[in-house]
PDB file of N, CA, C and O in Angstrom, chain B, residues numbered from 101:
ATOM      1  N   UNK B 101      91.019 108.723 120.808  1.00  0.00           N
ATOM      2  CA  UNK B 101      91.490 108.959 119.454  1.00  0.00           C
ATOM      3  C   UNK B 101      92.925 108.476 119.293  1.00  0.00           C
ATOM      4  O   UNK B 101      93.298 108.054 118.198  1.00  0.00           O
ATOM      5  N   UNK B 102      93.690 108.517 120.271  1.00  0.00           N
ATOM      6  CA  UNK B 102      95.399 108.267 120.477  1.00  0.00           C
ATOM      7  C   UNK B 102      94.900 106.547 120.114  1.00  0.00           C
ATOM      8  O   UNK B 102      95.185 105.868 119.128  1.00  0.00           O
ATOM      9  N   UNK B 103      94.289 106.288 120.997  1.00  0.00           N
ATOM     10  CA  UNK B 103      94.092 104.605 120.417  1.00  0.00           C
ATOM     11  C   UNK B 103      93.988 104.369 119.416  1.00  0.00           C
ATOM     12  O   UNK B 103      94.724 103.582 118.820  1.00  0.00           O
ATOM     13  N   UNK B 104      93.008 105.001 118.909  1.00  0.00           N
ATOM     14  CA  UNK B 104      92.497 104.400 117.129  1.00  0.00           C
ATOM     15  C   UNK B 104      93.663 104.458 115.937  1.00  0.00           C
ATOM     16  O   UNK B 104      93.807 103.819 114.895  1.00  0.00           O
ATOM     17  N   UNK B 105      94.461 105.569 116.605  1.00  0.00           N
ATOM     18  CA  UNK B 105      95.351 106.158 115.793  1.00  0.00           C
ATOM     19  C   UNK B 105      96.716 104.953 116.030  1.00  0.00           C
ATOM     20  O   UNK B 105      97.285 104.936 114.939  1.00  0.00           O
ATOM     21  N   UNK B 106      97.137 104.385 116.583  1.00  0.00           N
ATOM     22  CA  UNK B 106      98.232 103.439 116.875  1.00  0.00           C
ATOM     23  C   UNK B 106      97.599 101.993 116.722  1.00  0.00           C
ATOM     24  O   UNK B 106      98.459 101.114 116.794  1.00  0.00           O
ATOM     25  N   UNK B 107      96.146 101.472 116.506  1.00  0.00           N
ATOM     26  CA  UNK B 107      95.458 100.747 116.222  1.00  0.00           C
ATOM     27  C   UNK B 107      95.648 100.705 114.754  1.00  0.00           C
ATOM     28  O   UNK B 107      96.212  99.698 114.327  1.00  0.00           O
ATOM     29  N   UNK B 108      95.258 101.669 113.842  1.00  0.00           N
ATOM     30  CA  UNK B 108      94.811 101.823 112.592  1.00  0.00           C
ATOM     31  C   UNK B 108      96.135 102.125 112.247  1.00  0.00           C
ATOM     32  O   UNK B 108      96.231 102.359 111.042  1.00  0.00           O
ATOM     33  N   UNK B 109      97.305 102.215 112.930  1.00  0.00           N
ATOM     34  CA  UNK B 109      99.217 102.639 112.390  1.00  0.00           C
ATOM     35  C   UNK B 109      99.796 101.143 112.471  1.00  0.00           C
ATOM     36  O   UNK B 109     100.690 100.760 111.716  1.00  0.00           O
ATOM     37  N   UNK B 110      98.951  99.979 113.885  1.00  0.00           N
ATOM     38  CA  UNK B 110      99.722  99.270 113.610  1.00  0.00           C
ATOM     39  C   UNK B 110      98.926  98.138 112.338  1.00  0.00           C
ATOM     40  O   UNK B 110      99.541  97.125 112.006  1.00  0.00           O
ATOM     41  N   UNK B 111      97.816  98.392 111.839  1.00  0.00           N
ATOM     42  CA  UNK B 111      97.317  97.377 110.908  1.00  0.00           C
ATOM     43  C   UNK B 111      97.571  97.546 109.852  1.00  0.00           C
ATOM     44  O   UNK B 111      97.526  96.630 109.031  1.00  0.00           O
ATOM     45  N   UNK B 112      98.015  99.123 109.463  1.00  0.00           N
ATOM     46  CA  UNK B 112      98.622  99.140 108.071  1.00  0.00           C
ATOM     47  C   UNK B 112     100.119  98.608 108.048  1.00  0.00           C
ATOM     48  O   UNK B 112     100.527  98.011 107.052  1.00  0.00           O
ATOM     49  N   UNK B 113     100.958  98.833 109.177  1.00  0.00           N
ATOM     50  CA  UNK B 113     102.048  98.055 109.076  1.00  0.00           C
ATOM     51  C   UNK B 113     102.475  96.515 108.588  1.00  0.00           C
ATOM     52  O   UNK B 113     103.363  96.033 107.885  1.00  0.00           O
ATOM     53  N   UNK B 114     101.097  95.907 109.525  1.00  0.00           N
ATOM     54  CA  UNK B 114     100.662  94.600 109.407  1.00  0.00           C
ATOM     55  C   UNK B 114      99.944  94.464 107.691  1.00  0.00           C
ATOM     56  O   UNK B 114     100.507  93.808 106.815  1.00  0.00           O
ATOM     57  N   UNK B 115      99.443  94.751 107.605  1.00  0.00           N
ATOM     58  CA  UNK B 115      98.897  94.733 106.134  1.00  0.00           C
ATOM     59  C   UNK B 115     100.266  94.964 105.408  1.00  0.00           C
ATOM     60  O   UNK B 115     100.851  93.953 105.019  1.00  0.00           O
ATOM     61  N   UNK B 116     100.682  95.852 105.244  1.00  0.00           N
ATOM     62  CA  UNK B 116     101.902  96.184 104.607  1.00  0.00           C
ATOM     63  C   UNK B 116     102.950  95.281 104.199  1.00  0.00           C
ATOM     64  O   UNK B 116     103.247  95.198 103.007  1.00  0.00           O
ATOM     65  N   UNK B 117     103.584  94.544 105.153  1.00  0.00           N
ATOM     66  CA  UNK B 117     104.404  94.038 105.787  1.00  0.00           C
ATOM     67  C   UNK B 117     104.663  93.092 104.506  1.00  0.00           C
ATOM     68  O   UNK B 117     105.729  93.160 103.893  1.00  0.00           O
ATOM     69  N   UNK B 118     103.586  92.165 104.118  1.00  0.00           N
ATOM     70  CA  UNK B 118     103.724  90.333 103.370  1.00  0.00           C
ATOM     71  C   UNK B 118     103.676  91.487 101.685  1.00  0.00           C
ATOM     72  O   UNK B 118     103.685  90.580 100.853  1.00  0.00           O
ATOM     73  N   UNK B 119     103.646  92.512 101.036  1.00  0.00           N
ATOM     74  CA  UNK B 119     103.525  93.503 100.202  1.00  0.00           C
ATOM     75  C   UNK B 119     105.137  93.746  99.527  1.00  0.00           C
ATOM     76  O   UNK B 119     105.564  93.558  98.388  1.00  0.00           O
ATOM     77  N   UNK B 120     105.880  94.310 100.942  1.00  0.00           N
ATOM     78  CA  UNK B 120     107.110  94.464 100.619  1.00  0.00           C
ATOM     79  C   UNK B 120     108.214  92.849 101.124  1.00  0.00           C
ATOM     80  O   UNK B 120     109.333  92.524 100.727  1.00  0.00           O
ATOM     81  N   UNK B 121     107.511  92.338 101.869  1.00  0.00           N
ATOM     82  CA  UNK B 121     108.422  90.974 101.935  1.00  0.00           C
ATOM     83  C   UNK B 121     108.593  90.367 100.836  1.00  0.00           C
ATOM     84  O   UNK B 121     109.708  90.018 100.447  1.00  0.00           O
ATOM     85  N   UNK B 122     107.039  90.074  99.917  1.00  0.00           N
ATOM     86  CA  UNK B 122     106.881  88.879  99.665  1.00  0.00           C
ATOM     87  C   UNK B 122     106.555  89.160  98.431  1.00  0.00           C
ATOM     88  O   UNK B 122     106.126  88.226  97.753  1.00  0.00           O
ATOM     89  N   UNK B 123     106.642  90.191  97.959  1.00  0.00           N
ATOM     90  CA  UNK B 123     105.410  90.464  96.357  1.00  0.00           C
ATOM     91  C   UNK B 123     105.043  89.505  95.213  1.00  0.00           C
ATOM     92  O   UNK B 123     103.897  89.318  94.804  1.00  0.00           O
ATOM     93  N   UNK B 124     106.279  88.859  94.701  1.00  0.00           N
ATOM     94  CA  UNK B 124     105.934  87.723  93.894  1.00  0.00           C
ATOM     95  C   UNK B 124     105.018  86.859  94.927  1.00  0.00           C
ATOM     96  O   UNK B 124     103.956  86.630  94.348  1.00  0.00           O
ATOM     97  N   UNK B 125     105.017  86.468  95.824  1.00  0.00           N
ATOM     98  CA  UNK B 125     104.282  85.034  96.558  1.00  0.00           C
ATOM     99  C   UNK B 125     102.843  85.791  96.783  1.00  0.00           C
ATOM    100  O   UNK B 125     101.769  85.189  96.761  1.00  0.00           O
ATOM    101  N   UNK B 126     102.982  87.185  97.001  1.00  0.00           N
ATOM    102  CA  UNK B 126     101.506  87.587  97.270  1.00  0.00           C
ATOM    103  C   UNK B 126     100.644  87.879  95.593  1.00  0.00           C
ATOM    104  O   UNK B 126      99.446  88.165  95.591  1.00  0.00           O
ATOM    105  N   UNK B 127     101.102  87.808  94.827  1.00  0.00           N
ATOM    106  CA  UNK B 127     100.374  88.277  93.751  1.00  0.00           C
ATOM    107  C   UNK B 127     100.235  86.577  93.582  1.00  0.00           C
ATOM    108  O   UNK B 127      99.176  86.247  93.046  1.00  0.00           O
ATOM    109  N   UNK B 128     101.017  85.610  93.906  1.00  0.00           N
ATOM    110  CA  UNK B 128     100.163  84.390  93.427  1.00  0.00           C
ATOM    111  C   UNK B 128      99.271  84.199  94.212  1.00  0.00           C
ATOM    112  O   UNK B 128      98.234  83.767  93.709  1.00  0.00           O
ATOM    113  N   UNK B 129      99.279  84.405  95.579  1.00  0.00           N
ATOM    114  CA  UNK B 129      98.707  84.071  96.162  1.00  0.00           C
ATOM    115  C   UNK B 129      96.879  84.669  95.956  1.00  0.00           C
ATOM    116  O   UNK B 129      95.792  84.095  95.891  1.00  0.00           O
ATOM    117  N   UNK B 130      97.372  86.185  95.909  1.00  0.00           N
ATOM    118  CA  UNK B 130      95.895  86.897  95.268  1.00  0.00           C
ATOM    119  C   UNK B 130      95.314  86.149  94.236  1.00  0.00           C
ATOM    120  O   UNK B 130      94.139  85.789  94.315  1.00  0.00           O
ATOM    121  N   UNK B 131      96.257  85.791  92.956  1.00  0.00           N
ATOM    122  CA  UNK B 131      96.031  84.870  91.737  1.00  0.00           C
ATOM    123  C   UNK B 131      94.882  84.084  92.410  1.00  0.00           C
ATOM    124  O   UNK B 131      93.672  84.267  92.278  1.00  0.00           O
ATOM    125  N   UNK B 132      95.641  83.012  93.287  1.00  0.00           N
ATOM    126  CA  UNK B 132      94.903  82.267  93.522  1.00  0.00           C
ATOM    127  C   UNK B 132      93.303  81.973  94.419  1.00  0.00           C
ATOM    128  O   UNK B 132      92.668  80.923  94.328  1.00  0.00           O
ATOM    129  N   UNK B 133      92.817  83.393  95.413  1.00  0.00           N
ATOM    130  CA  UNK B 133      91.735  83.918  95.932  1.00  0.00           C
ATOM    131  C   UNK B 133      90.777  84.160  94.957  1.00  0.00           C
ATOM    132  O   UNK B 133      89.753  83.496  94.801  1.00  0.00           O
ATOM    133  N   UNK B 134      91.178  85.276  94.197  1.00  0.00           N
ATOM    134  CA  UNK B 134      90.218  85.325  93.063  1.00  0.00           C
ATOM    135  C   UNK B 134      89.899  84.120  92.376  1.00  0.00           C
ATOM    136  O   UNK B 134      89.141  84.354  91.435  1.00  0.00           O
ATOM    137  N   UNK B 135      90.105  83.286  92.459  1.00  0.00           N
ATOM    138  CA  UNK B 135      89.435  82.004  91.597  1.00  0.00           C
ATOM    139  C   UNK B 135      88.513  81.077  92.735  1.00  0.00           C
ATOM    140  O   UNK B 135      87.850  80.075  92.468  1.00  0.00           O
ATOM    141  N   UNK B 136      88.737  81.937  94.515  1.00  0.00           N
ATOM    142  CA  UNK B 136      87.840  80.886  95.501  1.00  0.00           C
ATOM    143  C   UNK B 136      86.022  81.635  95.167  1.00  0.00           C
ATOM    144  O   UNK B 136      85.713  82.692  94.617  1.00  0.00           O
ATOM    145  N   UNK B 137      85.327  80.764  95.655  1.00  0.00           N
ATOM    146  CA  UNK B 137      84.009  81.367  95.650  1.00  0.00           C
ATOM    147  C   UNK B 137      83.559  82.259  96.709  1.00  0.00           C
ATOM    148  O   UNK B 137      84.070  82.245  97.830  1.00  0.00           O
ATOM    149  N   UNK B 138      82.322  83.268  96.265  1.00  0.00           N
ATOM    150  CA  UNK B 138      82.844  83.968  97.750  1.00  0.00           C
ATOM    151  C   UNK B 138      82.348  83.521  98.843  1.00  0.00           C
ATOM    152  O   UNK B 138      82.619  84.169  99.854  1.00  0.00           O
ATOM    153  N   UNK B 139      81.634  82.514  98.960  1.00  0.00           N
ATOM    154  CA  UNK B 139      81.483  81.702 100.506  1.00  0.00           C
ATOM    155  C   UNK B 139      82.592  81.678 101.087  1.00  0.00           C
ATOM    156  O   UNK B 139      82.480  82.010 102.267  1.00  0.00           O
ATOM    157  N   UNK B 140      83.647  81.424 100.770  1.00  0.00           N
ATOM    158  CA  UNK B 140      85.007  80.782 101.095  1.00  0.00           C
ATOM    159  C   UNK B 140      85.467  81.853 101.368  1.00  0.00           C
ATOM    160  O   UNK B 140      86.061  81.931 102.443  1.00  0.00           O
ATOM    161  N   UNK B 141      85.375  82.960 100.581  1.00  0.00           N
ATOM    162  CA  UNK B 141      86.482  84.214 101.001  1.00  0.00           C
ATOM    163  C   UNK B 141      85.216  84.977 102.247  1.00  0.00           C
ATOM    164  O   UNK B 141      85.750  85.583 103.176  1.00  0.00           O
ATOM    165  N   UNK B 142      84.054  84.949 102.248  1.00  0.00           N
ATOM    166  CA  UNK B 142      83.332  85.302 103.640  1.00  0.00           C
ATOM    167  C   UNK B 142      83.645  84.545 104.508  1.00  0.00           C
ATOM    168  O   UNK B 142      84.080  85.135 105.496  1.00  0.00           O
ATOM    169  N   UNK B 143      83.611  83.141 104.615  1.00  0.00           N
ATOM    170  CA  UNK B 143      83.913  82.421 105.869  1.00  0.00           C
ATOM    171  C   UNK B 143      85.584  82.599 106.231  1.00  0.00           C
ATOM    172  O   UNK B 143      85.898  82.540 107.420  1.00  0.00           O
ATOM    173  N   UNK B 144      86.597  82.804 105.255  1.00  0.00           N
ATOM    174  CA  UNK B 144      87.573  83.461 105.908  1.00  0.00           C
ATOM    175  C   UNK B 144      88.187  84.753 106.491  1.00  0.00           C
ATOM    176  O   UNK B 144      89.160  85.012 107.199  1.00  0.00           O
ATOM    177  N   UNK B 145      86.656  85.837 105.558  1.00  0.00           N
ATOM    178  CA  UNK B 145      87.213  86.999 106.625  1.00  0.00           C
ATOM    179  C   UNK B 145      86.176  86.759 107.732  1.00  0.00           C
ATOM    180  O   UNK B 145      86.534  87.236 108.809  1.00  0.00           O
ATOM    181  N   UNK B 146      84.938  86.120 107.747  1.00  0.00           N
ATOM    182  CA  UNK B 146      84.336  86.451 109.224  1.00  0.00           C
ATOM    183  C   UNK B 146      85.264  85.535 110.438  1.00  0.00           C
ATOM    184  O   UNK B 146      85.185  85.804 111.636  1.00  0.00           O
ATOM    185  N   UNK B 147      86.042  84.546 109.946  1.00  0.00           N
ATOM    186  CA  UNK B 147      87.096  83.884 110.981  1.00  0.00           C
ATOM    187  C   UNK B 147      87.801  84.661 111.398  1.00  0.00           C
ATOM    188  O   UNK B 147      87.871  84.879 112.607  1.00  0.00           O
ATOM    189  N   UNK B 148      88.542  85.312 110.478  1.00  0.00           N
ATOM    190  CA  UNK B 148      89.286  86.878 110.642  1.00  0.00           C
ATOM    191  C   UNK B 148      89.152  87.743 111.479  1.00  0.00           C
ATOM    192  O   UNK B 148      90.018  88.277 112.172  1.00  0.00           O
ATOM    193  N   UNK B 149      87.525  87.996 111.431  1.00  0.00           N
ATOM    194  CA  UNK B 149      87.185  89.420 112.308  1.00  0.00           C
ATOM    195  C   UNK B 149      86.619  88.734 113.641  1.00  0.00           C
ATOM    196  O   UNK B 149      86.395  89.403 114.650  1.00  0.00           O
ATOM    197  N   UNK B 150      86.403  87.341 113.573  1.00  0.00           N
ATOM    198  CA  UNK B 150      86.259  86.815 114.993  1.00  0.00           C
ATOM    199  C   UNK B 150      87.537  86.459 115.904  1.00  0.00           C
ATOM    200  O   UNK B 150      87.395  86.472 117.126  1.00  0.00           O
ATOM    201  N   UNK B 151      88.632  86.181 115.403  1.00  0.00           N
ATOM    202  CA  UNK B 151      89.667  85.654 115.712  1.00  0.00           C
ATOM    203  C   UNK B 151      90.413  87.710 116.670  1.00  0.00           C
ATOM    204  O   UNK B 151      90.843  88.141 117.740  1.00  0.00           O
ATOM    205  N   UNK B 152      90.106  88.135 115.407  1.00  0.00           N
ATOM    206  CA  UNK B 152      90.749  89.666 116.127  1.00  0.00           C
ATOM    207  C   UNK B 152      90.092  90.128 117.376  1.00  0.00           C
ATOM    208  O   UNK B 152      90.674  90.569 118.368  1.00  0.00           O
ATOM    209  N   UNK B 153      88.523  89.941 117.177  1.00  0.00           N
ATOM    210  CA  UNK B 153      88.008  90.024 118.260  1.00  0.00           C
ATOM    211  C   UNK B 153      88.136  89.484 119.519  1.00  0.00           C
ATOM    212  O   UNK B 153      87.966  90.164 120.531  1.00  0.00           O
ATOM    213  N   UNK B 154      88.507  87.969 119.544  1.00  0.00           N
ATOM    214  CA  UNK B 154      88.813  87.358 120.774  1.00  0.00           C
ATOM    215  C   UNK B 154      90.146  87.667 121.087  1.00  0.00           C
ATOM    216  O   UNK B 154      90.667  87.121 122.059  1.00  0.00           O
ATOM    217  N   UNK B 155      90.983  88.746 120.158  1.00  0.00           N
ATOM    218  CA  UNK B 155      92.105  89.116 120.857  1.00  0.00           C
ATOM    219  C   UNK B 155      92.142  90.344 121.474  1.00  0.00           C
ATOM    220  O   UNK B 155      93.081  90.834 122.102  1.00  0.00           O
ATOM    221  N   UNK B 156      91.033  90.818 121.247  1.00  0.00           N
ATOM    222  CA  UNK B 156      90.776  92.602 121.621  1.00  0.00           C
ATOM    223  C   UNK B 156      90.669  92.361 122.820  1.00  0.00           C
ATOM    224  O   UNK B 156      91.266  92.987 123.696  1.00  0.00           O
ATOM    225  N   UNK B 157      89.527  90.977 123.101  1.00  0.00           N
ATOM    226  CA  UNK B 157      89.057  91.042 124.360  1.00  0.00           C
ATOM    227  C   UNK B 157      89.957  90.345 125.239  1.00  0.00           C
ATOM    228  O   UNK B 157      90.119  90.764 126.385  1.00  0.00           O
ATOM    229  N   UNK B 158      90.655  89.163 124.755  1.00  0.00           N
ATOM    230  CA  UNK B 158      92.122  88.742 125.737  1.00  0.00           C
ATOM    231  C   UNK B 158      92.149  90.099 126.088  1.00  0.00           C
ATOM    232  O   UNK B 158      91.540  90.461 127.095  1.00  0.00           O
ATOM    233  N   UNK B 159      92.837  90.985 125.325  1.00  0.00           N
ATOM    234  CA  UNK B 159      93.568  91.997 125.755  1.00  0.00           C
ATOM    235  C   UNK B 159      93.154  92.645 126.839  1.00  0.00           C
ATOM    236  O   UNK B 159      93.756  93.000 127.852  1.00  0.00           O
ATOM    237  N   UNK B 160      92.011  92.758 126.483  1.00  0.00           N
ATOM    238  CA  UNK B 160      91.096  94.088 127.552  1.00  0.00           C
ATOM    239  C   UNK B 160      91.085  93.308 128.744  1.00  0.00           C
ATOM    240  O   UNK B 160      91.593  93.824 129.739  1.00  0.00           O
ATOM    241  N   UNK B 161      90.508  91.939 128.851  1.00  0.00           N
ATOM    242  CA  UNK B 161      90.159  91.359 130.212  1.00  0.00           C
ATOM    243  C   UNK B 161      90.849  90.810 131.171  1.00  0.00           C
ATOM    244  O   UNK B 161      90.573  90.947 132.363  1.00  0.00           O
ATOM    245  N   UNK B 162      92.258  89.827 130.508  1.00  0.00           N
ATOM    246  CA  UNK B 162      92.999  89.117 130.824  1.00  0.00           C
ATOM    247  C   UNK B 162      93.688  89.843 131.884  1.00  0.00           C
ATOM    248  O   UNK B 162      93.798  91.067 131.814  1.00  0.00           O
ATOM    249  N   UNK B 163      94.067  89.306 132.668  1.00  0.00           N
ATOM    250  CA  UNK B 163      94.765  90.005 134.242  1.00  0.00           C
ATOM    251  C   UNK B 163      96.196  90.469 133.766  1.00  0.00           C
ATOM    252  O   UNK B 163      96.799  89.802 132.925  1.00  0.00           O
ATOM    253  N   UNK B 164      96.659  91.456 134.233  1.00  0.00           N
ATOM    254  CA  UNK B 164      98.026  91.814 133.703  1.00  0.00           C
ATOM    255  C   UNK B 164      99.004  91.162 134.580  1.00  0.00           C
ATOM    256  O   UNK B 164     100.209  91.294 134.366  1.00  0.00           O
TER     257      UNK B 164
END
C-alpha cells in the first residue's frame, strides 16, 4: 500500500506539474487534442501506457 501511495503522489505531481508551469500553452495545447480523432488520441495513450510499462519493468529487473 506504501507503494501505491508514493506511486499515485508521484503521478499527480507529474500530472500537475505542465498545469501550474504552463497554463496558457496547456489550454492550447488541449485546444488543439480535442480537434484529433480518437484513433490518434488511443494510439497515443496506449504508447503511453506501454512506454510506462517498459519502465516499471526496467525498474523491477534491471541489476542495481
Amino acid at each position: 500500500m506504501k507503494l501505491f501511495l508514493l506511486a499515485l503522489g508521484l503521478a499527480l505531481i507529474l500530472e500537475g506539474m505542465p498545469y501550474f508551469l504552463f497554463p496558457r500553452r496547456l489550454r492550447e495545447l488541449l485546444a488543439t487534442l480535442s480537434g484529433q480523432p480518437e484513433t490518434t488520441l488511443r494510439f497515443f495513450g496506449l504508447t503511453a501506457m506501454c512506454c510506462g510499462l517498459l519502465l516499471l519493468v526496467a525498474g523491477r529487473y534491471l541489476p542495481r
